[in-house]
N, C-alpha and C positions, 0 to 999 in steps of 0.2 A: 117647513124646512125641506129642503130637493137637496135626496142624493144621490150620489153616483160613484159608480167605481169602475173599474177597467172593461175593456173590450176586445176580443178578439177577431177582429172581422179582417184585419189588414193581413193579406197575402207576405210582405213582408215589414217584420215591426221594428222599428228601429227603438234600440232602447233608449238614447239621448230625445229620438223626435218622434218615434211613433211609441211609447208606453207609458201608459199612466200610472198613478200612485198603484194601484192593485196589479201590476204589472210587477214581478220579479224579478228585476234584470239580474240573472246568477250569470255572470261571464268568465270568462278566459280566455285567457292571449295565446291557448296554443292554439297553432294553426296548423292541421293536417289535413292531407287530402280529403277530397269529397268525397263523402259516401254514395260508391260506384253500385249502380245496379246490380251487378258482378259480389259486392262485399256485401248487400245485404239479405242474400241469397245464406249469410252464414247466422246471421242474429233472429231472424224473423221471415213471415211468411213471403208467397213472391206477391208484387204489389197490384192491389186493383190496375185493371187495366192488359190484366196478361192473362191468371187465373186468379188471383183472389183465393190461392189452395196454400193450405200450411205444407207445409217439406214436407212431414210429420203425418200428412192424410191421407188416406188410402181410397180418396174419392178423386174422381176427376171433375174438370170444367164441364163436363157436357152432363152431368148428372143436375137436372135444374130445380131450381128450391123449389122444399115442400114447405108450405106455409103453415101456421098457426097464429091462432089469438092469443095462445097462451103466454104470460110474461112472467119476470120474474126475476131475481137475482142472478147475477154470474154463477153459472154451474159449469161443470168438467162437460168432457166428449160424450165420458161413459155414462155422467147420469143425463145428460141429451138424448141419451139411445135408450134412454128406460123408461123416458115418459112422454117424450115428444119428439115428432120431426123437427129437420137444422130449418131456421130462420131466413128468409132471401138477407144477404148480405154474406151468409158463410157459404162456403160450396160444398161441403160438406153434406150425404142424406144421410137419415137417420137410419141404420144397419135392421132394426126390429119395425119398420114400416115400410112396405114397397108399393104404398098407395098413397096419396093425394087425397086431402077432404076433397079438391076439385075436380077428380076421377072420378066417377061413377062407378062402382066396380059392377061388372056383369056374370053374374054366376053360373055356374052349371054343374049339374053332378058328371057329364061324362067327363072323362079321362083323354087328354089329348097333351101335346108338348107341353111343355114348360116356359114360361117365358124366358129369353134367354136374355143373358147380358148384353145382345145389343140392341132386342127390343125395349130394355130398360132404359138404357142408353137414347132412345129416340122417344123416350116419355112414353110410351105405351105399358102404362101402370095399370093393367086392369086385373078381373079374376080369373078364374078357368073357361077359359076360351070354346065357345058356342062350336058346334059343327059345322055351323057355318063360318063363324071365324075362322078357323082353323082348314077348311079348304079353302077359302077367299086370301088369305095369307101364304097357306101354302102354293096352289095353282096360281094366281093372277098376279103377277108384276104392276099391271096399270088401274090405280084405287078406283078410274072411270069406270073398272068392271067389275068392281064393289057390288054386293049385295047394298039394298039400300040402308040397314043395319050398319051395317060395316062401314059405310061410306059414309054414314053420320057419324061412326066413332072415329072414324080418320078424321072430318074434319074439323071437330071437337079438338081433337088432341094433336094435331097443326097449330090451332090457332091458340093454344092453351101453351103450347113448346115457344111459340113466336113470342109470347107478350113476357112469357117468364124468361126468356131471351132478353126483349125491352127494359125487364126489370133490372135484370143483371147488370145491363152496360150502364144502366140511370145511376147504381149504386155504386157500381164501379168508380164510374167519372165524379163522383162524389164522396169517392175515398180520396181521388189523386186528388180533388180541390180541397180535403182539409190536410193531407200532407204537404201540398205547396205551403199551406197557408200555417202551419205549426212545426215546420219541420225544421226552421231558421229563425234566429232573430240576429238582431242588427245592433254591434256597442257604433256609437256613434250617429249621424246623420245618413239617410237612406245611399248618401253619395260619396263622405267620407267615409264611413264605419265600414267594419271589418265582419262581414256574414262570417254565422258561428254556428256550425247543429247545436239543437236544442238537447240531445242525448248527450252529447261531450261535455256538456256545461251545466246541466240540470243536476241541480242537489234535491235529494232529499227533503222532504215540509213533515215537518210533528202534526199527523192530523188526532184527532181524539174526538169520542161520545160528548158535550156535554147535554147540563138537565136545566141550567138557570139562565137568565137575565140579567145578572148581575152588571154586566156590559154597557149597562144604558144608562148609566147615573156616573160614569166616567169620561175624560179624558183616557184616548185611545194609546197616547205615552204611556200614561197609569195603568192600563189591563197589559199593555208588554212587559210594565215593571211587576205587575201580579202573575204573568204566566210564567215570569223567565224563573224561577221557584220552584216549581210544579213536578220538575226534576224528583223532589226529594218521592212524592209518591208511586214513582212507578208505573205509572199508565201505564196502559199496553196502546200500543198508538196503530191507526187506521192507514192501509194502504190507501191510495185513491181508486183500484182497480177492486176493492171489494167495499167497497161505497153503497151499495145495491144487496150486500150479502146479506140474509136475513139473520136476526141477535139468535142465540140459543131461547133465548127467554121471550122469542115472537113470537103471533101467533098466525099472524099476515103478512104477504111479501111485503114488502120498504120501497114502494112507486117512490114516492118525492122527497126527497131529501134536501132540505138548507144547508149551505157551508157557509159559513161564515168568518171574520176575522179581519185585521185593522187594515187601513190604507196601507198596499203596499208588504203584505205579509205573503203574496205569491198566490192567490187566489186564480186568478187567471190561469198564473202561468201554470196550473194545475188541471184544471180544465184540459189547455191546449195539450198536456202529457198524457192525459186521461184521452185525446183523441185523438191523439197521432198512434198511441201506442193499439188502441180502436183500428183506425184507419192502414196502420201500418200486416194485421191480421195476428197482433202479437198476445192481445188482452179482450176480455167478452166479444168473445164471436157470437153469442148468441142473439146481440143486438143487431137488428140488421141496417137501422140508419141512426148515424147520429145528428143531429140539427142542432148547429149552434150557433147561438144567437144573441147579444147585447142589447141589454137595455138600452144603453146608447145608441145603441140601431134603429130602435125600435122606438127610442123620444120623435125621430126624425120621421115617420109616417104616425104619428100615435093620432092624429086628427082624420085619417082616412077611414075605410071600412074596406075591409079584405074578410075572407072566409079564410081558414086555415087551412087549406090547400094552395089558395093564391098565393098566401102568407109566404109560404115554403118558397112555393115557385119563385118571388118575388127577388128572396134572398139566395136563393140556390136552384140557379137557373139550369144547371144539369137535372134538376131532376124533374123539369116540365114535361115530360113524359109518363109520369107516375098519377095516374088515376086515383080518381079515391076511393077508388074497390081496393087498387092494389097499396095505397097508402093504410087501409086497415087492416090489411093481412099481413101488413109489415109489425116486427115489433121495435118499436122505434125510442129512442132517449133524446129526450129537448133537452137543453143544458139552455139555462137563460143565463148569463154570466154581470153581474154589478147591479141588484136591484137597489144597491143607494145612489143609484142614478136616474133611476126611475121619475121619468116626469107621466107616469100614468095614474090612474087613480085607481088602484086593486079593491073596490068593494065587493065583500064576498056575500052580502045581507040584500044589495038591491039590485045586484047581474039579472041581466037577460038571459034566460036556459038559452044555452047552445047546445046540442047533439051531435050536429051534423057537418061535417069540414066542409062542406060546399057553402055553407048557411052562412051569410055576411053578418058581420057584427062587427063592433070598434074593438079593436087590438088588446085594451083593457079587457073587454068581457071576452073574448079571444083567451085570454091569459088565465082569468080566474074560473073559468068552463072546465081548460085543460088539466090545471093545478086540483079542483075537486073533482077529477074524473067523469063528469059528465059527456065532453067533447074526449074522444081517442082513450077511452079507461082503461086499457092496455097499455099508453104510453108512459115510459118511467120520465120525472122531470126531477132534473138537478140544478138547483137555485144556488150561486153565491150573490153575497152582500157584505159591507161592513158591520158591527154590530147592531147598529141603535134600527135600522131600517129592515131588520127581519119582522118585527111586530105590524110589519105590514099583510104578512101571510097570516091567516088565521094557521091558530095551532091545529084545528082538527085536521087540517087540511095534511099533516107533515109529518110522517114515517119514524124520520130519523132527522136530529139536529150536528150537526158535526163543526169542529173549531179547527181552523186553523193556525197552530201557534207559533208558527215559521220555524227557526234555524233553534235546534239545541245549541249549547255549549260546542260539543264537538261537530256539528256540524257548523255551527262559524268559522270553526279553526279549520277546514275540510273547506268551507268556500275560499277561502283566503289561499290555500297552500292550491288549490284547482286552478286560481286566476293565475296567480306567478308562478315562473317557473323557477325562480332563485326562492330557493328554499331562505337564506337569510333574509331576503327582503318580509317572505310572510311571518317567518317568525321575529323580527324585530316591530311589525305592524300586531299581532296579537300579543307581545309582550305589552306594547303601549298601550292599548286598550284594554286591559286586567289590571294596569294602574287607576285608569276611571272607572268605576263602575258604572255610574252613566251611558256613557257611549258602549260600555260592553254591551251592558244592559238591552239599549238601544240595536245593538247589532242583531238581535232577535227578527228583526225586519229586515228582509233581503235587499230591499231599496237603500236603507241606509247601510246596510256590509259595502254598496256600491258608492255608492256618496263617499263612507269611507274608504275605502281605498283606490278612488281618482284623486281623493284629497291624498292623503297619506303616501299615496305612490309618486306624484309628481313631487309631494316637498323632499323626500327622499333619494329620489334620483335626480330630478332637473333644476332645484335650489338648494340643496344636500341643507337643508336648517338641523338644527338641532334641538327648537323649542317647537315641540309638533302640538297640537290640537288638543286641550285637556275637558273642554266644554259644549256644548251642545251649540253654544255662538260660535265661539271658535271655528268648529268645524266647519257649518253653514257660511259662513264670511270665505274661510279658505274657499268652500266649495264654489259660492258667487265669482267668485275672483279666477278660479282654475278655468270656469264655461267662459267668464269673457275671451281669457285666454288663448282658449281653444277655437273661439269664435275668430280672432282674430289667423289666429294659423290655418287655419282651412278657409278664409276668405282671402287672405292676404298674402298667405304662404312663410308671413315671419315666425321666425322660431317662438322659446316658450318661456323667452327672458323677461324677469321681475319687470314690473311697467304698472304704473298709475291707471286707474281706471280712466280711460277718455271722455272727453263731452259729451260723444254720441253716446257710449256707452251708460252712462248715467243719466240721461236723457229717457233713456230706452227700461234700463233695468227701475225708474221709478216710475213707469207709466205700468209696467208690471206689478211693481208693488201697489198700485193704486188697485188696479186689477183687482189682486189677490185680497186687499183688504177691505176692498166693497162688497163683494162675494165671500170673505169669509163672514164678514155681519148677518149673508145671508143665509148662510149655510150650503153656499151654493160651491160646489170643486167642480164643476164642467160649465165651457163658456163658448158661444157662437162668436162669429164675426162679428156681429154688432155690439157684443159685451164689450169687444176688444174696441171696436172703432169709437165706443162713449167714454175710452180712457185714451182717446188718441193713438192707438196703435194701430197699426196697417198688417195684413200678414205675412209682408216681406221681415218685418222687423220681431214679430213673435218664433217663425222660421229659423230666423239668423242664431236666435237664444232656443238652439234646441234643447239643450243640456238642464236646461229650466222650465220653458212650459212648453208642451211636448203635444206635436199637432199631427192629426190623426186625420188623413184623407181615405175614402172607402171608394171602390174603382169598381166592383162589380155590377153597378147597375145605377142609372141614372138619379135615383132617390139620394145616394151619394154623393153632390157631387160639392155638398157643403158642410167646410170644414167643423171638424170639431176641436177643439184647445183644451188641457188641462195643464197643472203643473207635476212633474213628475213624481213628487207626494207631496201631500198633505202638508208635512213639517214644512217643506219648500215654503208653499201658500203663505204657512202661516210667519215664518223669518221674512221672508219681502213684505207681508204686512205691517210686520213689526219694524221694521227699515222703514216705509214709508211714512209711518205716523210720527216715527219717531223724526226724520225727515219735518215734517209738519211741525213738529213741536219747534227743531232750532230755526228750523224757518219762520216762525209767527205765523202760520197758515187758521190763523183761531177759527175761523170759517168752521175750518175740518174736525178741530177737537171738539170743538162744542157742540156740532153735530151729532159726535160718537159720545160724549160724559153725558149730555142732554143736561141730567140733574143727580144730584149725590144722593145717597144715603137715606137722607131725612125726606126728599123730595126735593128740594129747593134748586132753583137753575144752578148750571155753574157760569159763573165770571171769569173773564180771561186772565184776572187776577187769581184765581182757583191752581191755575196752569201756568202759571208764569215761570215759577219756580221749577226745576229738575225732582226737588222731591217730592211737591206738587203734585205733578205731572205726573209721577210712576205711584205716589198714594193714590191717585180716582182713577187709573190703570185698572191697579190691584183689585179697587173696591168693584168696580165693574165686574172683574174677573170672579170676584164671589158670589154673584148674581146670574150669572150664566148660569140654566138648568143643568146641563150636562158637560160642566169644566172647559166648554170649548173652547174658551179665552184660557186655559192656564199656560199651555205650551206659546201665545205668542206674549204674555206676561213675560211668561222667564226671559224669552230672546229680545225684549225692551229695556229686562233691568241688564241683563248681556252687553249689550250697545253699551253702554255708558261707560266702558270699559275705554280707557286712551290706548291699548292693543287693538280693537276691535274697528274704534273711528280710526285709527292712522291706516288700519289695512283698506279700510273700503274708501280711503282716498277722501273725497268733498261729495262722496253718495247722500251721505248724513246732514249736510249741511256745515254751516262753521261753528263750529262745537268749541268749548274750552274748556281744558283739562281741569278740573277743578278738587283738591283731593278732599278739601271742605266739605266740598257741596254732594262728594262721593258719600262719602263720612255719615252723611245727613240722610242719604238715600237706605243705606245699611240699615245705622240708630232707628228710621222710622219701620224699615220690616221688623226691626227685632220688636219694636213697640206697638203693634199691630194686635188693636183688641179682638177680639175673638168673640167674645157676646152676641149673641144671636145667630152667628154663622156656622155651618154643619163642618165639623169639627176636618174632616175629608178635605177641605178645601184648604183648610187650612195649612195641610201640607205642603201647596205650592209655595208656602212664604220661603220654606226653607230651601227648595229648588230653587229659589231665587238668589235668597246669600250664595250657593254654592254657582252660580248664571255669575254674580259678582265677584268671583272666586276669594269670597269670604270663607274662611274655614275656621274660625274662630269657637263658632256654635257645635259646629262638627268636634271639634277636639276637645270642647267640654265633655259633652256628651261620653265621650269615649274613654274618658277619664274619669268622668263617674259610674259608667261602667265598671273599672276597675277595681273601685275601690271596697274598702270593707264596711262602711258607715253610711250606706247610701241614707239614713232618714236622716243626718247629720245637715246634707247639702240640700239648701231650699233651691227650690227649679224655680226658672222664671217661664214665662206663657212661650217663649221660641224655645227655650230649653225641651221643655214639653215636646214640643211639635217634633223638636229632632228627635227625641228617646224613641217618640211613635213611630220615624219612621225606619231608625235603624232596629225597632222591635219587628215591624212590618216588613222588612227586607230582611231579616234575618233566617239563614235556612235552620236554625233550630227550633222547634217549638217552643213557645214559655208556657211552662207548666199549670203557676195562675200570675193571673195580673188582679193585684188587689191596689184599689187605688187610695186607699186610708195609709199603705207604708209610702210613700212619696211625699214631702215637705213640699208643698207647692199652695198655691192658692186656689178655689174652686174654680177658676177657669181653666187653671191649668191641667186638673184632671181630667176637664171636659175634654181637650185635649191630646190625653193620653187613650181616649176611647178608642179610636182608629185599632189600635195595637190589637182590639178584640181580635181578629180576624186572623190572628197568628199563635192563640193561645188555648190550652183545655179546658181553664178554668179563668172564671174574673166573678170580681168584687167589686160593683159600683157604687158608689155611698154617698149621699148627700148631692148630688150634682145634678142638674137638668139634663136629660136625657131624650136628644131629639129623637122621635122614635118614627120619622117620615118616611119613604122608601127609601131615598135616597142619605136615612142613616144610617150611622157606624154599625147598630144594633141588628137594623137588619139586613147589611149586606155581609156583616161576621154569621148572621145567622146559612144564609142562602148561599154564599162564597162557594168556590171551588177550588180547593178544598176545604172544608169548615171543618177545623178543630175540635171547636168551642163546645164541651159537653155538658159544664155546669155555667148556668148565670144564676148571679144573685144582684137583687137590684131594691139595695136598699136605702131607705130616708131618700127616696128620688121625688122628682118634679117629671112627671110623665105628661109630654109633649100631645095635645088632645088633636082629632083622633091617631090612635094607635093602631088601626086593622091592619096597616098596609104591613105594619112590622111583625104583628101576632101570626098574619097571611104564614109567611115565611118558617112558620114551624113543622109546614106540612108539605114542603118543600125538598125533592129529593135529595137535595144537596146536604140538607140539616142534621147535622149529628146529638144534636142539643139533648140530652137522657133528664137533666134535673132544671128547672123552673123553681127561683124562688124569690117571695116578694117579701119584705121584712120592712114594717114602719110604714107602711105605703100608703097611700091613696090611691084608689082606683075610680076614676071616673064615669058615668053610665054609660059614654061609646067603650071606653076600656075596659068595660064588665063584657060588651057585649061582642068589642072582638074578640076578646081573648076565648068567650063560647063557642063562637064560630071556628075558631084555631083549633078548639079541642076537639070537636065533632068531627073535623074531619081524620081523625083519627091519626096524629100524628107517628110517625114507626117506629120511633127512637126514644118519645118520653116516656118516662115513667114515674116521673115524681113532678108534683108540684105543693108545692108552701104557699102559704098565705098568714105567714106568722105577723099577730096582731096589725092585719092589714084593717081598712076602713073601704068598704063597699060601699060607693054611690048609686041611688035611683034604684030605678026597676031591673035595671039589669043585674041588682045580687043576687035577689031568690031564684034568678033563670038559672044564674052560675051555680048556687050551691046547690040544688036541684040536681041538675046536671051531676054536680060532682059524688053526690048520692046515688044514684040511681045505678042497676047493674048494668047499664052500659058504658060504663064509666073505668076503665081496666086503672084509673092513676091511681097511686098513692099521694094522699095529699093530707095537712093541716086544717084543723078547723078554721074558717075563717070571721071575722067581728063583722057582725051585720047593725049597721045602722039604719 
């Protein structure tokens, strides 16, 4: 599977057509003058190109950097001046050095002037000046009648003042090229859209520490609906400008750090703030260059061989003058930005040693040289990705991990009241979205705060409706419908009145969906000209629909000069794939479906009698969708049972086909999610059934739930297997803790508590009983264990059916994240892999256990005397139950 996520290489990015899913388009419609040379002389330093001096400095331009190896986290002025000369890049010298490792200094005991400040001034850093110095300097104006001494240190220190000159202007010019290139984005098309500074419009991103993986066994919807919670603990959250700072509890500076976080949570646009505000001389002066560069950049030569000086030069052709003497004197930060785009192959086990930045090698072992410090071990690298595509970097390799968890609460309400300036229009838009939880939810993502309100602002002001968006279809459909729109008023010039989608236009927007749903089978969100051209598209007609898939041309240097396509997120991708099939299905395209079902369940092919039917059709959907390792089918699930809505096909016109309302065949679609057995499938998944009735705007399941919540006799009312699934999730959305979850007080059937597992992950204590308990990675067991935050301090797991092997789950106890204090097995069986993870578990000395039971358990195989053993022995700190050895 190929992933990829945003790029910043475009001089100016339009957010409709130059920004991808990892792109944050945070906008606003005020429009105030431009930031004059003249104004910014008041916020920040003056800009490369002039002096490169903070207001604030008391050095001048003509003092030329003193260089070092030495690197390290962002430090102040003052502790700069305590341990090391400034870095080429700030102009600033260090006050407690007035020498050059690249001076030689010349000593002498007699007593002669002083060097003065304009000797200093002309680089002549040396020590107490020779007798001969000091008449040669004094008497002789013309250095031709230099002593021959003297004449080799003048022209030493010429030619040393000239190139740290060179150095200057290289860094210089390549401050002003990534302020060109960060210092603007674009709401709109590069030619319609309205240029916005990225300072006026930039909110604030929740960045934080974390310690797990948990990420990778989800749907990226699902870890927004897990962080948006996360509230209740109190982080303390991560500037981007101290990203590089070392923890209290280091013991090593923090070289490379990952960021990570979902399509579209502002990754990028964090980056480009992290180096304008760099470039601008506002934030780590003590960097002296920063290189930044996309994965996506970087797919697009990935077959050549370049040395990593070429490399540079390649992409940042100001700085072709920079040697690679003087490129390792520099202390430099790489920012690689979307490595789930990465079409390279990061093997850190069979690289070719690199050392040397002259020394060619393929781009791959380029990458992973620099990342384990071998190539430039001075240089700090700053890596984002989406989650699942960091386990590409070996851990040893990584300092520090860092999440980005986009917009708080109050920072949604803060981007919203930023964009408008009618204070009622933003508070009537965050009223309506506190009605959904959903789309609140969802607004955690900066891309959809934007989604919402092009949707929300236009029904509001240019069709004043009154029945506004309560669903995650809903919205998507409005949003399809507002880009043709739009498409239409900037080609056409006609205003932004209600209109049928046209021929062309549905022509166009299902050659897209075809697009988006061939590639999303592949896991593929970035597409050349040719992906596009094998679904019939041309690039005038991908262009037209910028507002959807959003195309990225790169101008600085011929290796650019072929385009790149995305859709501007991921959810995009996955609603037009969900349109197209669904498309496919009223059309009879069986071809297509039976393609995608192949065979159900059991194995057996499917018939196009299989899919004939509507509820058919959305049952081996679903089934499919629980078979996907990492949920990546659940979100275009939900937006298929969505469609079937007669709100949703009357808006999108004859997109869908000719559909017939059928409140039957609705009826049937419902009855079968509610009937949806659960046996064999990880209980997590199961989730999605009920995002689906609520896709349906069923709420029937909802308001049971809600009403057995109330009541006083919960063991009275038996749950059925979706009753379940809802209690789990609004236990799991819920920002209270539950204290325990014991699943013996629930009237339900043993599926149904299987069920109810999910909830661990929200609670202190739980009581498992009788139930099969998948205990894979990607179980309830142990993503409650490893979660962030993990409650869960007592489990009791008893009369279970343990899921063989268990390590991956027992792994997890030794997991920073894990709060887990007591372990207990009651009635159990334990099998000989599950003797022998669970040893493994213990040994590595988990921090938080300290009690484990084994009350009248039954111990399989060879691996019981290792365990009891073990639990004897004084390395052994647990309190524990004797346990039955057979």
């Amino acid at each position: 599977m190929e992933y990829r996520a945003e790029f910043p290489g475009s001089s100016s990015m339009s957010i409709n057509s130059d920004t991808s899913r990892d792109y944050p388009p945070v906008f606003s419609h005020e429009h105030g003058p431009s930031v004059t040379h003249h104004q910014r002389h008041k916020h920040r330093a003056e800009l490369p190109g002039s002096s490169s001096v903070s207001m604030n400095s008391d050095t001048s331009r003509d003092y030329p950097p003193v260089f070092s190896h030495e690197h390290g986290p962002s430090v102040t002025q003052r502790q700069q001046h305590k341990h090391r000369a400034e870095f080429p890049g700030s102009s600033s010298v260090s006050m407690n050095s007035d020498t050059s490792r690249d001076y030689p200094p010349v000593f002498s005991h007699e007593h002669g002037p002083s060097v003065t400040q304009e000797t200093k001034s002309n680089n002549f850093l040396v020590g107490k000046p020779t007798s001969c110095c000091v008449w040669c300097h004094g008497a002789l104006k013309d250095s031709s009648d230099f002593c021959p001494q003297c004449r080799e240190n003048s022209r030493t220190r010429d030619n040393q003042q000239a190139a740290n000159t060179g150095l200057q202007k290289a860094l210089d010019a390549l401050k002003l090229t990534l302020i060109n290139r960060c210092e603007h984005v674009f709401e709109g098309t590069d030619k319609t859209g309205s240029e916005a500074p990225l300072r006026l419009i930039y909110t604030e991103l929740y960045i934080t520490d974390v310690q797990n993986e948990e990420f990778q066994i989800q749907h990226e919807v699902r870890q927004v609906e897990r962080t948006s919670k996360k509230k209740i603990l109190h982080e303390t959250s991560i500037s981007c400008q101290d990203i590089f700072k070392t923890l209290p509890d280091q013991q090593r500076p923090i070289r490379v750090v990952v960021t990570y976080g979902v399509a579209g949570i502002g990754k990028t646009f964090l980056v480009q703030k992290f180096t304008l505000d760099w470039a601008e001389g506002l934030e780590n002066q003590d960097i002296s260059a920063v290189v930044l560069l996309s994965f996506r950049e970087l797919n697009l030569v990935r077959d050549e061989q370049y040395s990593l000086l070429e490399l540079i030069h390649v992409f940042y052709p100001t700085l072709q003058s920079v040697t690679a003497e003087k490129l390792t004197m520099c202390n430099l930060l790489f920012i690689f930005d979307g490595l789930d785009e990465s079409r390279l192959l990061l093997d850190f086990t069979n690289r070719k040693l690199v050392s040397d930045v002259t020394q060619k090698s393929t781009i791959s072992e380029l990458l992973t040289n620099l990342i384990e410090g071998n190539l430039l071990p001075s240089a700090l690298i700053w890596i984002t990705s989406r989650p699942a595509a960091t386990s590409q970097i070996h851990p040893t390799c990584v300092d520090r991990m860092t999440e980005v968890r986009g917009f708080t609460d109050a920072q949604k309400q803060e981007y919203f009241r930023r964009r408008f300036k009618k204070n009622k229009l933003s508070s009537r838009i965050i009223s309506h979205l506190k009605t959904s939880r959903n789309l609140y939810i969802m607004c955690g993502i900066p891309v959809f705060c934007w989604i919402t309100a092009t949707v929300l602002e236009h029904m509001l002001t240019t069709e004043k409706r009154a029945e506004l968006p309560k669903t995650l279809t809903d919205m998507y459909s409005h949003f399809l419908l507002v880009q043709t729109k739009k498409k239409h008023k900037y080609s056409e010039g006609q205003g932004m009145r209600r209109q049928k989608l046209m021929d062309t236009d549905r022509e166009v927007l299902l050659k897209l969906g075809r697009l988006a749903f061939e590639h999303l089978q592949k896991g593929n969100i970035l597409f050349y000209q040719e992906d596009l051209e094998q679904c019939g598209l041309d690039v005038t007609e991908a262009s037209v629909y910028s507002g959807v898939c959003t195309e990225i041309f790169k101008k600085e240097s011929v290796i650019f000069q072929k385009p790149v396509y995305c859709f501007v997120h991921l959810s995009v991708q996955e609603f037009l794939a969900a349109v197209y099939m669904f498309h496919c299905y009223t059309n009879r395209k069986t071809e297509v479906l039976q393609d995608f079902f192949t065979e159900d369940d059991k194995g057996n092919k499917i018939s196009p009698e299989d899919i004939s039917s509507l509820e058919g059709f959305l049952s081996r959907a679903m089934e499919k969708s629980f078979h996907s390792m990492f949920g990546q089918l659940e979100l275009f699930v939900r937006f298929l049972h969505g469609l079937c809505l007669k709100s949703n096909q009357r808006l999108l016109g004859g997109l869908l086909g000719q559909t017939e309302y059928n409140p039957e065949s609705i009826q049937r679609v419902i009855n079968n999610l509610k009937e949806i057995s659960s046996n064999g499938k990880c209980p997590d998944r199961c989730l999605n059934i009920f995002h689906c009735l609520m896709e349906m705007k069923d709420l029937s399941v909802h308001l049971e739930i809600q009403e057995f919540l109330k009541s006083q006799n919960k063991s009275e009312k038996k749950l059925s297997g979706i009753q379940c699934t809802a209690l789990a999730h609004m236990l799991l959305m819920s920002e209270e803790v539950l204290d325990e979850l014991d699943l013996e007080k629930y009237n339900t059937t043993q599926e149904g508590r299987e069920r109810l597992v999910p909830a661990l992950k929200n609670c202190r204590k739980a009581r498992l009983h009788e139930i099969f308990v998948y205990m894979g990675k990607c179980g309830p067991v142990a993503s409650a264990l490893r979660s962030s935050p993990s409650h869960l301090k007592e489990l009791c797991l008893s009369s279970i059916n343990l899921e063989i092997p268990a390590d991956e789950t027992f792994a997890n106890l030794g997991d920073p994240n894990c709060r887990l204090e007591t372990l207990r097995f009651e009635n159990s069986t334990l099998s000989e892999n599950n003797c022998a993870a669970l040893l493994s578990a213990l040994k590595s000395n988990p921090p938080y256990l300290k009690h484990l039971d084994l009350i009248r358990c039954t111990l399989e195989g060879s691996g019981m005397k290792q365990l009891y053993d073990y639990l004897e022995s004084p390395h052994c700190k647990l309190k524990f139950n004797r346990v039955t050895l057979v």
